[in-house]
N, C-alpha and C positions, 0 to 999 in steps of 0.2 A: 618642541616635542622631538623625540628621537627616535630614529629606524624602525629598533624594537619596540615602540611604544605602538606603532602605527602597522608591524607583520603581521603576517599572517598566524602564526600561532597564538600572539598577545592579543590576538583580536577574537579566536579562538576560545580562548583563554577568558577573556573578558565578558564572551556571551556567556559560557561554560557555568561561569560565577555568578551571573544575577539571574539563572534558571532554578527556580525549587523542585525539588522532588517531585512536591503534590501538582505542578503545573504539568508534570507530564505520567502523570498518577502510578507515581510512584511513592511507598510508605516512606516516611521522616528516618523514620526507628531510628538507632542509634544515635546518643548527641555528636553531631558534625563540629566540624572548627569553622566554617563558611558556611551559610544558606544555601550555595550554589549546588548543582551537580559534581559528584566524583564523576574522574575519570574515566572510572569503570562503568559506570551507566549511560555516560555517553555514549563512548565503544557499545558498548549493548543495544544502545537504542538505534545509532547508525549503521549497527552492523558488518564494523571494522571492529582491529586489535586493541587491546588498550594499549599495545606497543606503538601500535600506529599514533595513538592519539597523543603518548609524550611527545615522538619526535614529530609531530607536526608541531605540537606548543610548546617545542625545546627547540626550533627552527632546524631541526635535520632532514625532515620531513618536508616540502613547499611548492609540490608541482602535483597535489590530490588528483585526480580522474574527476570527469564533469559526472560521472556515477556518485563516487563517495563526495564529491561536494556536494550534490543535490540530496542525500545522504544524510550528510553533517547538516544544511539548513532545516532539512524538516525534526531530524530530533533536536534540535536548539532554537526550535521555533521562530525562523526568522521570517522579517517581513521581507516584500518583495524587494525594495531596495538593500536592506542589508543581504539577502541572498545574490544579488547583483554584486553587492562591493566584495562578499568572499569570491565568487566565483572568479573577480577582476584581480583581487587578492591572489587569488592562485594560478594565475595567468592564463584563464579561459573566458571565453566568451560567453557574457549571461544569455540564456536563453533570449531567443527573438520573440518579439510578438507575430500571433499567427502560425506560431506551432506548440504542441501540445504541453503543458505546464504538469511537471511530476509534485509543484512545491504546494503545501498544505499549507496553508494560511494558518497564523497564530489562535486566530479564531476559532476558526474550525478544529482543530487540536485540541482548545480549550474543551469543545463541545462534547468530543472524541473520550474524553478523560468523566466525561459526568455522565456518560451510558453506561456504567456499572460494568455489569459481568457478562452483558448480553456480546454473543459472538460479533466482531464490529470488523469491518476494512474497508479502507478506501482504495479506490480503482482510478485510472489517469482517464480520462476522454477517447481512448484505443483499449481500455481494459485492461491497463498492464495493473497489477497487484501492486501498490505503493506501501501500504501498511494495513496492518493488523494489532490485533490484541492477542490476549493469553485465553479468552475463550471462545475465538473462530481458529488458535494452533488447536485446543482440544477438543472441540466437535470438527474441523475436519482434516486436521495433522498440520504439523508446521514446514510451512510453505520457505523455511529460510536453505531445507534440505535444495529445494531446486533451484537454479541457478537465475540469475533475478531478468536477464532478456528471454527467458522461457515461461516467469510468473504472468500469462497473461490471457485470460478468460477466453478470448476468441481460441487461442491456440490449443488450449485444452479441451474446448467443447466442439470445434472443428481438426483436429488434428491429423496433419499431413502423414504419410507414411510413416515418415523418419521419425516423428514425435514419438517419443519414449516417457514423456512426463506429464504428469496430471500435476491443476493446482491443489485437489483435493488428495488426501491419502487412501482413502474408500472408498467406493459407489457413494455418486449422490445423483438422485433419480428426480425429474421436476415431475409435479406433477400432471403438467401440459407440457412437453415437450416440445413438438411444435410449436406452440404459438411463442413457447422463451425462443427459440432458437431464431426464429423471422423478428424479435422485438431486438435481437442482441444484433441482428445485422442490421436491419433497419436502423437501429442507434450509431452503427460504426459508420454506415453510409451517411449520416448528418454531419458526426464527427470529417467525414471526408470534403465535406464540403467547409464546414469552418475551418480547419487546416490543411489545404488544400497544397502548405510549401513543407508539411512534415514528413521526413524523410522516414523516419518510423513506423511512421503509419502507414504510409504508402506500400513499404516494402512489408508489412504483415497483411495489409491486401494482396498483393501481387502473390506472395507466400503461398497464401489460404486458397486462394485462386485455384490457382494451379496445385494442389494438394489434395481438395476437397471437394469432392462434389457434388455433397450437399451445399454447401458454405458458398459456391459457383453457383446453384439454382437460386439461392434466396439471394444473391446478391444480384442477378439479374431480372430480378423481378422490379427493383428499382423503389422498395417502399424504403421512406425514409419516414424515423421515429423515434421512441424512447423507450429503456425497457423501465418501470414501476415499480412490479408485483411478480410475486410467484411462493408458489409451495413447495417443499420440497424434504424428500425421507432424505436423511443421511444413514446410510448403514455403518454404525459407528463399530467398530472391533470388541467396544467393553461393554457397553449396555444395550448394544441391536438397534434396530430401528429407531429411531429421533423425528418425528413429522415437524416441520419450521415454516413459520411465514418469514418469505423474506423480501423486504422491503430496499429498496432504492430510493435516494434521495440525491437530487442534483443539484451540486451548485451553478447557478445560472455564468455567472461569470468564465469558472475556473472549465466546468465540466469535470469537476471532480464529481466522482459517485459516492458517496458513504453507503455503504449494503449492512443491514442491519437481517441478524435473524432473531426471532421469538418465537414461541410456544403459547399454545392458549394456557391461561394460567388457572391453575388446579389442576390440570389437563396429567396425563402418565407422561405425555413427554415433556410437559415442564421439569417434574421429577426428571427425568431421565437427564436433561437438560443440564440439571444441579449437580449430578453425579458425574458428569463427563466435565466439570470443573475440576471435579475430585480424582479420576480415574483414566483422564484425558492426557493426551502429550502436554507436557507443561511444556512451555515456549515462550519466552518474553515477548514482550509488544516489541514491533518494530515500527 
């Protein structure tokens, strides 16, 4: 076997090729020469150039950031050990155990891809924004506009002075305020306790801390928890008000979140819902 059979691009390369469209729900449409992913969806889905992505699999490219690798694994859906070998592949160290996992399991992707049109993202175990679909960019604006160490739910709903960025593009109002905001620190203080060597996390505690002080009273209160449930208006710019149940779901393992929103169905804001597919930021999934 030779060099290049074994780079990092050809490896790249070789994921790239037995990924189908519809695995990471995307349409077939036109006849392809290969099964696999263009290059141009990859870049899309990673969220890099597609400049980026020839010379990484033309070998000009070979030293990615542990950002756009952790990036590249989850839109090429890798499992944990191959997301291990690229990241060894590109001369970084794979994540340790014991601190927080950004990488989406194959599985759960699969899952990801069979919830339709309903607003969908997953959140890392500190609430950083990892991925979305094309109808939570259009009920609550596309999140790729802010910069990805800023996507990250505590910082937006606690936000220190200096914060300048929301994850949402509108008001989005819970309907119990309190008791989301005591379930969202109560969850980050558990998180603090199973990653107790993540340096990320740590330092968006300390952050919030000292920033916020709301985000200081609930955190010293010392409840440790999870957050579920919640309802919530989105004041959308095209079609007004949107009422959402929005649901959380955790992975036990990962402490990934998948956050799902819905509409009671027949409901005005189902409708409403349908339209801001139509009328909404279009945004690809990331």
């Amino acid at each position: 076997m030779t060099t290049d059979e074994t780079s990092l691009g050809s490896t790249i390369r070789a994921w790239r090729d037995r990924l189908s469209p519809a695995a990471v729900g995307l349409p077939a449409g036109r006849v392809r020469r290969a099964a696999g992913l263009r290059r141009e969806e990859l870049a899309d889905l990673a969220g890099v150039s597609v400049d980026y992505v020839v010379r990484l699999e033309q070998g000009r490219a070979t030293t990615p950031s542990a950002q756009v690798a952790a990036a590249l694994a989850r839109a090429l859906q890798l499992s944990r050990a191959e997301r291990d070998h690229l990241y060894r592949l590109a001369g970084l160290q794979p994540p340790r155990d014991g601190v927080i996992s950004d990488h989406i399991p194959p599985g759960m992707q699969r899952l990801l891809t069979r919830l339709g049109d309903a607003p969908v993202a997953v959140f890392a175990a500190d609430w950083r924004l990892l991925w979305w679909n094309r109808g939570w960019a259009a009920l609550l604006g596309d999140p790729s506009v802010v910069p990805p160490e800023e996507r990250n739910l505590v910082r937006s709903r606690f936000p220190a002075a200096s914060d300048r960025t929301r994850l949402a593009a509108w008001p989005v109002v819970s309907e119990n305020a309190d008791a989301t905001d005591r379930a969202i620190v109560a969850d980050l203080r558990r998180a603090s306790g199973r990653y107790p060597e993540d340096t990320r996390l740590s330092e968006l505690i300390r952050r919030t801390l000292a920033g916020n002080a709301r985000f200081a009273e609930l955190w010293h209160s010392g409840a440790v928890g999870g957050h579920a449930e919640d309802r919530k208006t989105i004041r959308h710019p095209a079609v007004g008000d949107v009422t959402v149940d929005c649901d959380v779901l955790c992975d036990s393992d990962t402490d990934l979140k998948i956050v799902v929103y819905t509409a009671v169905p027949g409901s005005e804001d189902e409708t409403k819902l349908d339209l801001v597919r139509v009328t909404g930021v279009a945004a690809p999934a990331r």
